[in-house]
C-alpha positions in Angstrom: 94.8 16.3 3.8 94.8 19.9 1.9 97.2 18.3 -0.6 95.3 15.7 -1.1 92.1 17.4 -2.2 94.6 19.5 -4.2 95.3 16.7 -6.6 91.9 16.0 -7.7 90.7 19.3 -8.3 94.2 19.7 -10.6 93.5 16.8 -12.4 89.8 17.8 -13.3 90.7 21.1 -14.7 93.7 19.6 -16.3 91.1 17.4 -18.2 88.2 19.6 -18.9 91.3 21.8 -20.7 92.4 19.1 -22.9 88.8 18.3 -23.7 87.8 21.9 -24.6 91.2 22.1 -27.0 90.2 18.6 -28.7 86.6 20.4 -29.4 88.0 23.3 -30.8 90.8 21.4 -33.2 88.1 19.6 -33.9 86.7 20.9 -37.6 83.2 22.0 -37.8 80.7 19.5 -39.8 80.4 19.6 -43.3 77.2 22.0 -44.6 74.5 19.7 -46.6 75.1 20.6 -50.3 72.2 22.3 -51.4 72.2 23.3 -55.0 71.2 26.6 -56.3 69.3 27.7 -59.7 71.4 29.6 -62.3 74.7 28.0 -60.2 77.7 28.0 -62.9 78.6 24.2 -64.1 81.8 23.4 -66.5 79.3 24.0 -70.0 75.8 25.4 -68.4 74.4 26.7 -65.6 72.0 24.5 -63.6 68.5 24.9 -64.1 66.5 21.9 -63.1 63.9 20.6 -65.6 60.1 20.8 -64.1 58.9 17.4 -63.0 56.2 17.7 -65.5 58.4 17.8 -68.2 60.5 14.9 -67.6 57.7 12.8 -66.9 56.7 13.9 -70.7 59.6 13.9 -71.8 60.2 10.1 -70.7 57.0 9.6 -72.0 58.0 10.3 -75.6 60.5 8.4 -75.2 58.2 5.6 -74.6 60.9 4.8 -71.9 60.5 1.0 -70.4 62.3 -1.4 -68.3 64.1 -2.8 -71.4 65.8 0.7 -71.8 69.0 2.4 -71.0 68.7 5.9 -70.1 71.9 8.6 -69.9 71.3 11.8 -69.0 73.3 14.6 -70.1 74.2 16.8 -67.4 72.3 15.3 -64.7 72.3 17.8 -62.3 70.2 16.9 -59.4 69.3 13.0 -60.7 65.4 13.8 -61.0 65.2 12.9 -64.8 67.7 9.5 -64.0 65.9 8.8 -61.4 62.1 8.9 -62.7 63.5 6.7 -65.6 64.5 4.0 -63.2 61.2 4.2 -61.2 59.9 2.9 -64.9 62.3 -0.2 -64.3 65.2 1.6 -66.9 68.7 1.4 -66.4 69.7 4.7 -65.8 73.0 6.8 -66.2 73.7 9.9 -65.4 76.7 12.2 -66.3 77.3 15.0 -64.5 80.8 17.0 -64.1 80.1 18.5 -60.6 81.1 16.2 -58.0 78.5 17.5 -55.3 75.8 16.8 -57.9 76.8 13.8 -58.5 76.9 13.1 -54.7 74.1 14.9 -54.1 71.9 12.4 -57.0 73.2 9.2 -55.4 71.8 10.1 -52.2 68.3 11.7 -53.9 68.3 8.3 -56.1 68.8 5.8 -52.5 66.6 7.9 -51.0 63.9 7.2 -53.5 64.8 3.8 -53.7 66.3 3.2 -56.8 69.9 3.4 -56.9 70.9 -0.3 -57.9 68.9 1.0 -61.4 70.4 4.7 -61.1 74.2 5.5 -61.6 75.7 8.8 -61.6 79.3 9.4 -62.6 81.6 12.4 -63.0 82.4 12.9 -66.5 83.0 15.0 -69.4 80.3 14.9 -71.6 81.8 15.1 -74.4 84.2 12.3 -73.7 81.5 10.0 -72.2 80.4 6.7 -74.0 77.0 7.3 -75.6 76.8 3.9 -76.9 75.2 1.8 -75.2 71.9 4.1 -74.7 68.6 3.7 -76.1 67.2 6.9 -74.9 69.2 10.2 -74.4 68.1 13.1 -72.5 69.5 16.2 -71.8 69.1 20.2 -71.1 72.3 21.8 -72.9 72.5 25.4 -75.0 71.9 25.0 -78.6 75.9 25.5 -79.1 76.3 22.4 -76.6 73.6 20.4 -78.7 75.3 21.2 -81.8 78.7 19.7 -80.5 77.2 16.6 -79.7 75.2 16.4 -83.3 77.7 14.2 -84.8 78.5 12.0 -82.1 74.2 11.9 -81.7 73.8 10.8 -85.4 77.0 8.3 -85.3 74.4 6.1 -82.1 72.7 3.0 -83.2 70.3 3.9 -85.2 66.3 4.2 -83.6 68.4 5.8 -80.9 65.8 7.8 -78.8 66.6 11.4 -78.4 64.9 13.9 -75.9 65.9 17.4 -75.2 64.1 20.4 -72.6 63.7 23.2 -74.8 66.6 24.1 -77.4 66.8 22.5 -80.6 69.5 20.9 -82.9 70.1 23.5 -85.4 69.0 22.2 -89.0 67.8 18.4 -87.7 64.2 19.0 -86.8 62.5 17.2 -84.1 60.2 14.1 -85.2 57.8 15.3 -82.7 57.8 19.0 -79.9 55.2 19.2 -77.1 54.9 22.3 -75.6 53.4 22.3 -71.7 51.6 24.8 -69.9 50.0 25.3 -66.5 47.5 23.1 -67.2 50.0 20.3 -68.2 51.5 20.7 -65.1 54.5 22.9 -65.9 54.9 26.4 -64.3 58.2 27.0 -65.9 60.1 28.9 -68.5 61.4 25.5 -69.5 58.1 23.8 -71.0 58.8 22.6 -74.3 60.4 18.9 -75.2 61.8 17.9 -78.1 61.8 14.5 -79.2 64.0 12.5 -82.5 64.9 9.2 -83.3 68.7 8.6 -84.7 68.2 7.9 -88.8 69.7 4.9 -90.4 72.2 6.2 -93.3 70.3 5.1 -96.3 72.0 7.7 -98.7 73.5 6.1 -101.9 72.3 3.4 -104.5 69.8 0.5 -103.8 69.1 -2.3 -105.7 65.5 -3.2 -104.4 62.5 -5.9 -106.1 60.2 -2.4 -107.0 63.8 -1.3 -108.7 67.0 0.8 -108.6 66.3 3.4 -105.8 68.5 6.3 -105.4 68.2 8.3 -102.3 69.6 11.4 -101.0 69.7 12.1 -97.6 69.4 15.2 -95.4 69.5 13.9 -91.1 65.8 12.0 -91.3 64.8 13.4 -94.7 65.2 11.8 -97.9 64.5 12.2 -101.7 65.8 10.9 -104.6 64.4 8.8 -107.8 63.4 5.0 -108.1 64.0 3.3 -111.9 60.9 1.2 -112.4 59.5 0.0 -115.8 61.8 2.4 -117.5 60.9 5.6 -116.3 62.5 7.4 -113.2 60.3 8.5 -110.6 61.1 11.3 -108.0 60.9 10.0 -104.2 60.3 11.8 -101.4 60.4 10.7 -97.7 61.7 10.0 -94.5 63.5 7.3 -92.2 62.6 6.9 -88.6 65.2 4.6 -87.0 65.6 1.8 -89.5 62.1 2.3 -90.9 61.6 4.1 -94.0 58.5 5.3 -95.4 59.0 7.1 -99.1 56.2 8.7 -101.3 56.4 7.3 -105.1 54.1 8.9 -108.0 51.4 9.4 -105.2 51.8 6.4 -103.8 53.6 5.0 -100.5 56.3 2.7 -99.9 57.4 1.0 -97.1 60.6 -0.5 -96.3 63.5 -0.6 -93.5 67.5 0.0 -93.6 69.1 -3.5 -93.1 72.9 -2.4 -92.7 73.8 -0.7 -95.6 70.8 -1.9 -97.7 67.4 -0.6 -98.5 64.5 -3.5 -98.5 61.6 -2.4 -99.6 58.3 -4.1 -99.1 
């Protein structure tokens, strides 16, 4: 009879031993990724833009459900994901993969992720093309990089940037916020352009021969009507072009390589 309470008693410590091994091999649960501000990334550091100013910065430009959206370095998803709460298409490309983990869950979370993707990439190997609206947060040396490849997008291609600039192509439109707008940030000022048509070169046009220089949106040149030569000045916004003329103004629009003026 002693033996055979023996048994049990063995077999129950011989159990609760393997159990407590098997909880300690065991490895402890992954901690919720929680960003931090000023964390290092791969080309900035993360600072997240205030609500306030991607809902104005989305606003300028005039962002709808017929647009596609890619954020540059989309950090946290909040710009991404406010775009496809207006019924965008949204992109997001961001080189940390916790951000880009942590953006998918934020953009399910809020109900939008068949509208709002989020991929690892570098930046400056990712396909802008197929945007109509590009946003971003970058250092003016970042911005400057991307210039080119910016300028080279179809053009009307909307462009929106938090605070820095792109060196000598000034804005079409800045918007500074304050507390009363909403924004309690260092970060309060949006920067808005629109990707010119290249419209530099020699036009044959029905008001006459127009001959245009070209400087990002900026243009000047002469137009050859009634045998004099007038000086031009204006500007191209997308594939629209609006050009001063002896005091007067002209209208017209890039159609590929040509100039058609009204």
């Amino acid at each position: 009879m002693k033996a055979a309470a023996f048994i049990p008693s063995f077999a129950l410590g011989l159990a609760l031993g393997v159990s407590s091994v098997t909880a300690l091999a065991q490895p402890a649960p992954k901690a919720k990724y929680e960003p931090s501000i000023g964390q290092e990334g791969k080309d900035v550091v993360w600072v997240p833009t205030p609500s306030a100013l991607v809902e104005k910065m989305l606003d300028m430009a005039k962002v709808t459900k017929d647009d596609y959206v890619i954020d540059l370095g989309s950090g946290d998803g909040r710009t991404v994901i406010q775009a496809a709460k207006r019924g965008a298409r949204a992109l997001g490309i961001e080189y940390n993969p916790d951000m880009v983990a942590l953006s998918q869950r934020n953009a399910k979370a809020e109900g939008v992720a068949a509208r709002a993707e989020f991929v690892k990439q570098d930046l400056f190997q990712s396909d802008l093309s197929k945007a109509t609206v590009i946003t971003m947060f970058l250092l003016p040396d970042i911005n400057l990089k991307l210039r080119p490849t910016i300028l080279g997008l179809k053009p009307g291609t909307r462009i929106v940037s938090n605070s820095f600039d792109m060196g000598e192509w000034t804005p079409d439109e800045r918007v500074n916020l304050d507390k009363t707008g909403g924004c309690n940030s260092s970060w309060c000022t949006a920067l808005f352009w629109i990707v010119p048509a290249q419209v530099e070169g020699t036009h044959q046009t029905k008001r006459g021969e127009l001959s245009l220089k070209q400087t990002f949106q900026m243009l000047s040149g002469t137009l050859q009507a009634d045998g004099k030569s007038l000086p031009v000045e204006g500007r191209v916004r997308g594939e629209q072009i609006v050009l001063t003329v002896a005091g007067k103004e002209l209208r017209g629009r890039a159609e590929g390589k040509r100039v058609v003026l009204d």
